[in-house]
N, C-alpha and C positions, 0 to 999 in steps of 0.2 A: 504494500500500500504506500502511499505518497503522504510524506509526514508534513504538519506544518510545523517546520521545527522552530524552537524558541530565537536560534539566531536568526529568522525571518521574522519572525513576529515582533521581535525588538527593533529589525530594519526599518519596516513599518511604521511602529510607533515615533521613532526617531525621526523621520521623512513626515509624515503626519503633524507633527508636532509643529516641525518647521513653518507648514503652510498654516496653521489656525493653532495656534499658543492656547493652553487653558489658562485661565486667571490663577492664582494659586492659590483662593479660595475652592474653586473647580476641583481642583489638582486634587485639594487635600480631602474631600468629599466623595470624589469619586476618579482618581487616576486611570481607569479603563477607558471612560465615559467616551473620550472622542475613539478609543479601537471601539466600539462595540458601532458607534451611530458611521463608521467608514463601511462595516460588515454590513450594515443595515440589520437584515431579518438572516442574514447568513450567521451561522456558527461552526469553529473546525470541527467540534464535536459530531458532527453529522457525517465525517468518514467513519469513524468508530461507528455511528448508529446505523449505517447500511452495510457495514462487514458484519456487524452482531446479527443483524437481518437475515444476511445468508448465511452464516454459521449455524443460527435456529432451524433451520431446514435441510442444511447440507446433512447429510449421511455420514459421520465421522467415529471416531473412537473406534476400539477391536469389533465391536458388537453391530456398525457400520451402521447405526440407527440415529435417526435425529432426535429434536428437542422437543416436536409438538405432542410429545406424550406428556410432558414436563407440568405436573401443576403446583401453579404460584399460588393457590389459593383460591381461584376464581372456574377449576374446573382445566381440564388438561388442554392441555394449546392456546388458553386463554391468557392476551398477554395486556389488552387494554383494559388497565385501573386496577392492575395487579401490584404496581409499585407504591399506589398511593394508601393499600390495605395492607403493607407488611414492615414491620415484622407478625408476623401469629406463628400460632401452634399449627404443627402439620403431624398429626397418629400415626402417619406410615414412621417419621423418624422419630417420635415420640421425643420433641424438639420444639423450642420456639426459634427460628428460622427469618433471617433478615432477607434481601434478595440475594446477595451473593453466595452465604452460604445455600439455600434453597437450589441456588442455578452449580454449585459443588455436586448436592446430593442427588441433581436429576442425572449430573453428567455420568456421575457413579454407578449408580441406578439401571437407566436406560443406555450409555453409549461403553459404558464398561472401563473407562477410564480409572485410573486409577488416581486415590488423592492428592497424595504427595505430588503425582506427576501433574495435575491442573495447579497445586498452588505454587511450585517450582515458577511458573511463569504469571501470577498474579495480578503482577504490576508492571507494564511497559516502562522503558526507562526514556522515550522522547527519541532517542535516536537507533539503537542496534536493533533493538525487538520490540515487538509490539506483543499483548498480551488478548487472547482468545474470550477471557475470562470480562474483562472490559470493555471488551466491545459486545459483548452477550448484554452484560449492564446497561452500557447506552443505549441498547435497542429499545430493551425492559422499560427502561424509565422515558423514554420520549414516548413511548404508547398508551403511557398514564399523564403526560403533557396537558393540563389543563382541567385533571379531575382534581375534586379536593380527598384530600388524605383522611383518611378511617382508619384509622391501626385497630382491632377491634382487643378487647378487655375482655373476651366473654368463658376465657379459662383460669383455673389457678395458673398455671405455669405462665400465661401470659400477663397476668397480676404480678408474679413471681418476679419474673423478668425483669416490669418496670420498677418493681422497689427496687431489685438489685442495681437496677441502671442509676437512680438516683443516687443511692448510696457510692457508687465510682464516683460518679460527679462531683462529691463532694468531699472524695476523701481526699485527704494532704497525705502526700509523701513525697521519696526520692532527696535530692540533694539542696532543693530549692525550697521544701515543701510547700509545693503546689497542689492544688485540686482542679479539674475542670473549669471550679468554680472561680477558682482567681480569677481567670479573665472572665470569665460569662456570667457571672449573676448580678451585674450592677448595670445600670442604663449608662449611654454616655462616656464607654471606655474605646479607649486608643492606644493600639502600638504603634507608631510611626504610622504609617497611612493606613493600615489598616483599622476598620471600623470592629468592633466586640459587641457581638450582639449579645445580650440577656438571654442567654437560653433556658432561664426558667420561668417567664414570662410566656404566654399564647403569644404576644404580638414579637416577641425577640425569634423564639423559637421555630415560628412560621413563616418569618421575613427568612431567616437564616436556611432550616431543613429542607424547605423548598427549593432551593436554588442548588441543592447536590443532590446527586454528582453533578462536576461541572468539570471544562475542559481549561486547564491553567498555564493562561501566556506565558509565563515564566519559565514553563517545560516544556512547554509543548507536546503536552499529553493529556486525554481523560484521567479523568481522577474520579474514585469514586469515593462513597460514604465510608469505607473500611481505611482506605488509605487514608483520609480524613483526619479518624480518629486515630491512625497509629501515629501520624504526624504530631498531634497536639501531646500523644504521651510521649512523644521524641522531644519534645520544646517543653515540656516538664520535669526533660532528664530520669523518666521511668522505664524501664523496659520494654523490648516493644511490646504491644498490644498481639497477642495471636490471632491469627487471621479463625476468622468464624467460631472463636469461640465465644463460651456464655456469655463473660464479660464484655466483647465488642457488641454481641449482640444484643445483652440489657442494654447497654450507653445506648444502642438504635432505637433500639424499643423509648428508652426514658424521651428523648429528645425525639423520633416521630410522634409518637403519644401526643406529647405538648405540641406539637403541629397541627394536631386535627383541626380538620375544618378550613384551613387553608388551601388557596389554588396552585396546584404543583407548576414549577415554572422552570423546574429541571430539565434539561441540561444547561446550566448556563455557562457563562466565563466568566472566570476568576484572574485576581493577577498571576 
């Protein structure tokens, strides 16, 4: 596939700039602002979202079977407003199940893959490889493009889930002791340009969830909700975050939860 790598997208930016300056009011409010209004209604995110497209029907893994067996929750091959109802519980894994772990256990499941071998390639790095697993996501979540999010509560384990997810949120550790919450629980916080949304707040938490996964100038790569989170426990100086386990997937749960009822407006771009 044809990357838009970050040394382009900064070309860009840089050439952009020259011709219409933002204020540095502008700048400090929203530094994308003029990449995004050059894109128009384009987003790079949409090569990822037509390779996850045909990865979903392509015939792949030992077992040479596709994905439209795969159910997100919504009934098998059903994949529009499946992103905006999950995490929940799924009885075949007797699991609560975010998207990417879910799109793990179909591939397991149905294409015969093995796990280790999808999460070896998890995350694309912008330039050598690109990741199967991530463009599966993009597809997921642009097909729930405009629903509003319903994570549903109607199990213990999905109850479960969200106190666990809470309780991460807020716990301090590591070198710094930090919690989630240092940055996110107060209105009005800033890292250098970057804005801190209140993610225990409906209106923090629904500006912010809705807008991941998103596709990030800086690397020139999709990024999803999982890398997200191992990100911010990397900038807390904690270990990583394991990919699909409980804990990333309470943090999903706690913060989709507090989103409900907002309009999904995923995939967007990020710095």
């Amino acid at each position: 596939m044809v990357y838009f790598s970050k040394r382009c997208a900064m070309a860009i930016l840089l050439a952009w700039g020259a011709v219409a300056p933002l204020s540095a009011a502008e700048a400090v409010a929203d530094p994308l602002s003029q990449y995004r209004e050059m894109l128009g209604g384009d987003n790079p995110a949409d090569l990822w979202v037509s390779r996850g497209e045909a990865l979903w029907t392509e015939p792949r893994g030992p077992r040479k079977a596709t994905l439209v067996q795969c159910d997100l929750g919504l009934g098998a091959g059903v994949v529009k407003g499946a992103y905006a109802r999950l995490p929940r519980y799924f009885s075949e894994t007797g699991a609560v199940e975010d998207l990417e772990s879910r799109l793990v256990s179909c591939m397991v499941q149905f294409q015969g893959f093995k796990r280790e071998e999808i999460l070896a390639s998890r995350f694309g790095d912008g330039e050598r490889h690109s990741s199967d697993l991530e463009a599966l996501v993009a597809y997921v979540v642009t097909a729930s493009k405009g629903e509003r999010m319903a994570v549903p509560q109607n199990t213990s384990q999905e109850k479960r889930a969200y106190s666990m997810g809470k309780a991460i949120f807020f716990y301090r550790a590591g070198t710094h002791d930090f919690s989630c919450a240092t940055c996110h629980s107060a209105d009005n916080k800033r890292i250098r340009l970057q804005a801190l949304p209140n993610l225990t707040t409906p209106t923090g938490a629904q500006a912010a969830y809705t807008t991941w996964p998103a596709y990030r100038v800086s690397q020139g790569e999709f990024r999803t909700m999982e890398w997200r989170l191992n990100d911010c426990f990397r900038q807390q100086r904690l270990p990583d975050l394991k990919y699909g386990s409980p804990a990333a997937i309470a943090l999903t749960e706690y913060l989709a939860r507090n989103a409900n009822g907002a309009v999904l407006a995923a995939p967007a771009i990020k710095r």
